[in-house]
C-alpha positions as CSV (number, residue, x, y, z in Angstrom):
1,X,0.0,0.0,0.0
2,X,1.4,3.5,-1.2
3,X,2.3,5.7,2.0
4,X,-0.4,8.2,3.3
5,X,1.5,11.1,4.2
6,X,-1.1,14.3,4.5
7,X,-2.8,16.0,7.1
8,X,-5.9,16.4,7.7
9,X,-8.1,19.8,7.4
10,X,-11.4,20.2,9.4
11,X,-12.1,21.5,8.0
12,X,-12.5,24.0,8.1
13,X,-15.2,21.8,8.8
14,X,-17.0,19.0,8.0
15,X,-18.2,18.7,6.7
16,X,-18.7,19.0,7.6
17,X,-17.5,21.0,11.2
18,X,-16.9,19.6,2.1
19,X,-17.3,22.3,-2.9
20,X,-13.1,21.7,-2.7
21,X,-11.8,24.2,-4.5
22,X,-10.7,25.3,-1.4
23,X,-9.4,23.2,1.7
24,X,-13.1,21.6,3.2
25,X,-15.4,23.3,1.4
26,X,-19.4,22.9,2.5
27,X,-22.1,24.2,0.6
28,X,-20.3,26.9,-2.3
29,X,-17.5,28.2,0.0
30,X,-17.6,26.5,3.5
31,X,-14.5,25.1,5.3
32,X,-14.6,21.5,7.4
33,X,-14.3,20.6,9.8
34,X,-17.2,22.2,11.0
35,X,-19.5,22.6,14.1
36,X,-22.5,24.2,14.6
37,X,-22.0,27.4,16.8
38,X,-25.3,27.0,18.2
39,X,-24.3,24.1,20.0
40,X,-22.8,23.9,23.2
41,X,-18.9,24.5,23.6
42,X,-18.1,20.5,24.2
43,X,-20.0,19.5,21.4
44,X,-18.3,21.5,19.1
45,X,-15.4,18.9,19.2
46,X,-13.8,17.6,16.7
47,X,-10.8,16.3,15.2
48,X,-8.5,19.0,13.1
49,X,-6.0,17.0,12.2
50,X,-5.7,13.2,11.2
51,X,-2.4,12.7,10.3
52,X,-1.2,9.0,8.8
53,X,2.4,8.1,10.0
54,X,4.8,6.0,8.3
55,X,3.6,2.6,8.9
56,X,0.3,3.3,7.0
57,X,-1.7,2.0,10.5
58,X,-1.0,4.4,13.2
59,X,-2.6,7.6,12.4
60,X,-2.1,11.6,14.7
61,X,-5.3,12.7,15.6
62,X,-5.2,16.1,17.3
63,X,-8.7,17.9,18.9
64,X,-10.0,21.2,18.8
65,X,-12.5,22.1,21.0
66,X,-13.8,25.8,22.0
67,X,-14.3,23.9,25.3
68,X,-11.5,23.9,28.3
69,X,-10.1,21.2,30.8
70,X,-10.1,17.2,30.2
71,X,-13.4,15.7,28.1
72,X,-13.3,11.8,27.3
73,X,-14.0,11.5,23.7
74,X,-15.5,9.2,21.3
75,X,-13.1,8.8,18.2
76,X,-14.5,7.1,15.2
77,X,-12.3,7.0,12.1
78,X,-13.7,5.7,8.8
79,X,-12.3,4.3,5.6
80,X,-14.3,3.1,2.2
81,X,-14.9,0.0,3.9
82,X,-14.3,-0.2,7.0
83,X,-15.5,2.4,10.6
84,X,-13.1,2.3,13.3
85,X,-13.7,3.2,16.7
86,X,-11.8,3.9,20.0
87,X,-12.6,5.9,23.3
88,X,-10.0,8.4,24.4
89,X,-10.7,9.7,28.5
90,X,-9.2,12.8,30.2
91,X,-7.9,14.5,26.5
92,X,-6.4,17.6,27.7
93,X,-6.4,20.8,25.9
94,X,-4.0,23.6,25.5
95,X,-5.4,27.1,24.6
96,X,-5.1,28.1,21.6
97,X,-6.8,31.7,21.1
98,X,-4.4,33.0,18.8
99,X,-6.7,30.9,16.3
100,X,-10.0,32.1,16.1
101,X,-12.3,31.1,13.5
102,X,-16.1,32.6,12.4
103,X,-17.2,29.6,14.4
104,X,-15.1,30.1,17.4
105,X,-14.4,34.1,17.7
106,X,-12.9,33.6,20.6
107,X,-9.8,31.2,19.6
108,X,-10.0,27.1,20.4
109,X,-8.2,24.8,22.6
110,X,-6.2,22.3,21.1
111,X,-5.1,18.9,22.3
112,X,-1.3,17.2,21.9
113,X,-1.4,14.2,19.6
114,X,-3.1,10.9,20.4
115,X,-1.5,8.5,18.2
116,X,-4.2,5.5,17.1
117,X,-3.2,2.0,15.8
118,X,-5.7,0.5,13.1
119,X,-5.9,-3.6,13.2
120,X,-4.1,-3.1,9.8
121,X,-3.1,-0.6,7.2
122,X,-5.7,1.4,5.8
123,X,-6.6,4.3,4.0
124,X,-8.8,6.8,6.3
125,X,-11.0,9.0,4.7
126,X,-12.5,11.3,7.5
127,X,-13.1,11.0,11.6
128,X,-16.1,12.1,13.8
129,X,-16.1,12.9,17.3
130,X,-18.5,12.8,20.3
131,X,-18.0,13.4,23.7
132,X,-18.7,11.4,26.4
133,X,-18.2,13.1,29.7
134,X,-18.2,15.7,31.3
135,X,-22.2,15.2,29.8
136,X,-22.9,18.0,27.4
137,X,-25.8,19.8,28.0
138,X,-28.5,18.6,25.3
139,X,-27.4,15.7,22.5
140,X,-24.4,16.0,20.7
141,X,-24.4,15.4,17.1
142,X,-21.0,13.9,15.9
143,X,-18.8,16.6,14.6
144,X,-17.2,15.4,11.0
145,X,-13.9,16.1,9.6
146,X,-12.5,15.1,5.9
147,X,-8.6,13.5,5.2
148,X,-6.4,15.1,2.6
149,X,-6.8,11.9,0.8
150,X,-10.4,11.8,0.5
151,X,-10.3,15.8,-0.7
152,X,-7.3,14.7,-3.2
153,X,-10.1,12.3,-4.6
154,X,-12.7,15.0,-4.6
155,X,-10.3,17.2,-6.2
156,X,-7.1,17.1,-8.0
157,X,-6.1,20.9,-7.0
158,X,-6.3,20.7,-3.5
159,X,-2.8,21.3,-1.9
160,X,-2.3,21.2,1.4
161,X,-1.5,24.6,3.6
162,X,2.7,25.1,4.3
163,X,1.5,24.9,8.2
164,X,0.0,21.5,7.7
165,X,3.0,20.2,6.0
166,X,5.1,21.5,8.3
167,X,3.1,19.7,11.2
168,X,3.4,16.3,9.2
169,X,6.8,16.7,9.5
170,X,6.9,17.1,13.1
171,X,4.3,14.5,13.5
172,X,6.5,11.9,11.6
173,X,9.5,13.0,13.6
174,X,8.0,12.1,17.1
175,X,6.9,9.0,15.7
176,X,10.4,7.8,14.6
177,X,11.3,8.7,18.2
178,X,8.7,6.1,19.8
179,X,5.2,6.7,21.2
180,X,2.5,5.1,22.6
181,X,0.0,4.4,20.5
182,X,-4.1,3.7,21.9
183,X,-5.1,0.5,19.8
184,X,-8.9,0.5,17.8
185,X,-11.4,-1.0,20.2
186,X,-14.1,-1.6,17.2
187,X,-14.2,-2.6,14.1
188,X,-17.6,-2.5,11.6
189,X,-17.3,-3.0,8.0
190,X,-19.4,-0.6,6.2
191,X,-22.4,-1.4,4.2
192,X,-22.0,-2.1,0.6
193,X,-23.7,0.0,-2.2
194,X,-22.4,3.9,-1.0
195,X,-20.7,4.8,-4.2
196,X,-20.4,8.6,-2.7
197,X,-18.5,9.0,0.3
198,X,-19.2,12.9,0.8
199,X,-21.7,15.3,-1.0
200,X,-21.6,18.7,0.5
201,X,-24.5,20.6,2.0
202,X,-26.8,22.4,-0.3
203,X,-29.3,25.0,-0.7
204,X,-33.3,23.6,-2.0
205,X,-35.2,26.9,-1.8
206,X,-33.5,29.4,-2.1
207,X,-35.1,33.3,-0.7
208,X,-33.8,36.4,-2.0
209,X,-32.9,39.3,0.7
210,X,-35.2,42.4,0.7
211,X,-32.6,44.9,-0.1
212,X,-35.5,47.9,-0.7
213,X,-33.9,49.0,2.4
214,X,-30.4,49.8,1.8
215,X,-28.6,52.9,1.8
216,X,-29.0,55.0,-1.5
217,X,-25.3,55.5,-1.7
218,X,-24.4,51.8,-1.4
219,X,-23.5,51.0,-5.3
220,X,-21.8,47.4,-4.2
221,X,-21.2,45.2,-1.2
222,X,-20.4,41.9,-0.7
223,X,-21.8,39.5,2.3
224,X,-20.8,36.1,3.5
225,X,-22.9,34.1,5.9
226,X,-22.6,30.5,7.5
227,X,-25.8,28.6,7.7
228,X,-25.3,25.4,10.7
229,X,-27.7,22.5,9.7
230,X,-28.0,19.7,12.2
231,X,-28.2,16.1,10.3
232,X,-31.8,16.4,9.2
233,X,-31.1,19.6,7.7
234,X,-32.8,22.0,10.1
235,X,-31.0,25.8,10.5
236,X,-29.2,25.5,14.4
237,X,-27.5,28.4,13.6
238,X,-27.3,31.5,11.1
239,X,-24.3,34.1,11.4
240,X,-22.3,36.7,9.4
241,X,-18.9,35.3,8.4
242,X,-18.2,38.4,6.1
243,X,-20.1,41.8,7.0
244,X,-20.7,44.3,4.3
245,X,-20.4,47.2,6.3
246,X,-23.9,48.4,6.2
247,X,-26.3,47.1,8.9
248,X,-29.5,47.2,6.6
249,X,-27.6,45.1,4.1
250,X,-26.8,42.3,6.3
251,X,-30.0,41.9,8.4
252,X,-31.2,41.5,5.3
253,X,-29.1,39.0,3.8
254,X,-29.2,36.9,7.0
255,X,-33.1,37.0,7.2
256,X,-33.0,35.7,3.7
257,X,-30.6,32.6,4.5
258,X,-32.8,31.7,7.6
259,X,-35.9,31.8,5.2
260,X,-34.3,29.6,2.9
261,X,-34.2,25.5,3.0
262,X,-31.2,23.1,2.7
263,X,-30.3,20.0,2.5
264,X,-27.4,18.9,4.8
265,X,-24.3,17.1,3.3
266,X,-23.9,13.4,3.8
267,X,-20.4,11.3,4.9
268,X,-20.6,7.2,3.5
269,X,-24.6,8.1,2.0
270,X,-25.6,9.4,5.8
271,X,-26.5,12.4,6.4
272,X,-24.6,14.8,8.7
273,X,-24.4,18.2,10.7
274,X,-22.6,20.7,8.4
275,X,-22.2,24.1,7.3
276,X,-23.6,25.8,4.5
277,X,-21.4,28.8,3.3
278,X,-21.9,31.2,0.6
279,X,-21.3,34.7,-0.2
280,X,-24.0,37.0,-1.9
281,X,-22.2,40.0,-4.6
282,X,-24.3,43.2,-5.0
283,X,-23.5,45.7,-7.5
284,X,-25.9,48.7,-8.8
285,X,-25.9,47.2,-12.4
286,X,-26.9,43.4,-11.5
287,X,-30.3,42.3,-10.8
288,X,-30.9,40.7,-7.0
289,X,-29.0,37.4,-6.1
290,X,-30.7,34.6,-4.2
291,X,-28.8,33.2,-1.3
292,X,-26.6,30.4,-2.7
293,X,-27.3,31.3,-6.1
């Protein structure tokens, strides 16, 4: 089997927190990994890095959470055929708010690298995580993140970031030096007939923003937003990732994406909690755009 040597990205999720042009993309622009802001702190978990070493069975799974102090996880890794699973208790986390995201303003905490041994070499193509204690408050849905080598497939010009390269290397380095790797407690083989293992969330009805409103003066502006859909694909969470500048404008364009419907993006044909991501262009000579359009 060819070596796996890539990080993952987590995206950002996840879908996710995956169209690829750029790292994770959900939706039209959306990065995965991904969790829904609405949810609670905990359940915004997931795995930001999956990281294959040299042996093409051990993989470097490192956490991000917005939450602090020691959370026993649920870590499930999947492949095209086969879902792995293993529980991780008292993963610690270091803080990491130099790295906010629209999803986590205030910077996340990151955890040191658990390194996972698979019964045998296999190719993972993305990991979900859940906690289990301390007990979130409210159901957690698993939060999904996507391999480079599953986005490779998806598409041919995705290159991963210097920094992740860079942390491959490091990741490689304390391997050669000896670790101790947690062993897979579970293994399931998948059910045959799932011939795509990720489609990315998408916009069904799509609302146009009442932009009667906005300021005479106001010839373009540009607005992104991030729509959170939980697995069925109901909005958890609707927030500006890119404000225009003009208040009018934006209420607008966010009332618009909470009146439209979606469809959330599926992982091995089941659905999942994703992100939705688009921006909307407005310029005095084009006609109004519908969200996602």
């Amino acid at each position: 089997m060819a070596r796996l040597r890539e990080a993952v990205h987590h995206l950002p999720a996840v879908l996710c927190r995956l169209a690829v042009a750029s790292a994770l993309a959900i939706g039209s622009v959306a990065a995965f990994p991904l969790a829904s802001p609405a949810a609670t702190p905990l359940c915004q978990t997931l795995a930001r890095s999956v990281v294959p070493m040299p042996d093409d069975k051990t993989y470097a799974v490192i956490f991000r959470s917005p939450a602090e102090g020691p959370a026993d996880l649920r870590l499930t890794l999947y492949s095209a055929s086969f879902t792995y699973s293993v529980r991780l208790n008292g993963v610690a986390f270091v803080n990491a708010a130099d790295k906010p995201s629209p999803n986590a303003p205030g910077g996340y905490s990151e955890s040191q690298p658990a390194f996972i041994t698979h019964p045998k070499a296999d190719l993972s193509i993305g990991a979900s995580v859940e906690p289990t204690s301390p007990p979130p408050q409210g159901a957690c849905e698993p939060q999904y993140s996507l391999t480079d080598y599953l986005l490779k497939g998806l598409s041919p010009t995705y290159v991963s970031s210097e920094t992740r390269r860079l942390e491959r290397v490091r990741l490689d380095h304390a391997f050669a030096l000896g670790v101790t790797a947690v062993p897979i407690e579970t293994t399931v083989q998948n059910a045959a007939g799932c011939d795509r293992p990720f489609t990315p969330a998408r916009i069904k009805d799509s609302v146009a923003p009442n932009l009667s409103f906005k300021p005479a003066d106001v010839t373009q502006a540009s607005v992104g937003v991030a729509v959170s859909l939980d697995s069925a694909g109901k909005i958890t969470d609707v927030r500006l990732v890119q404000p225009s500048g003009y208040r009018a404008i934006d209420d607008a364009v966010l009332d618009a994406a909470r009146r439209s419907t979606y469809d959330p993006a599926t992982f091995l044909c089941r659905n999942i909690a994703s992100v939705y991501q688009t921006r909307l262009a407005l310029r005095s000579t084009t006609r109004v755009i519908r969200i996602g359009r």
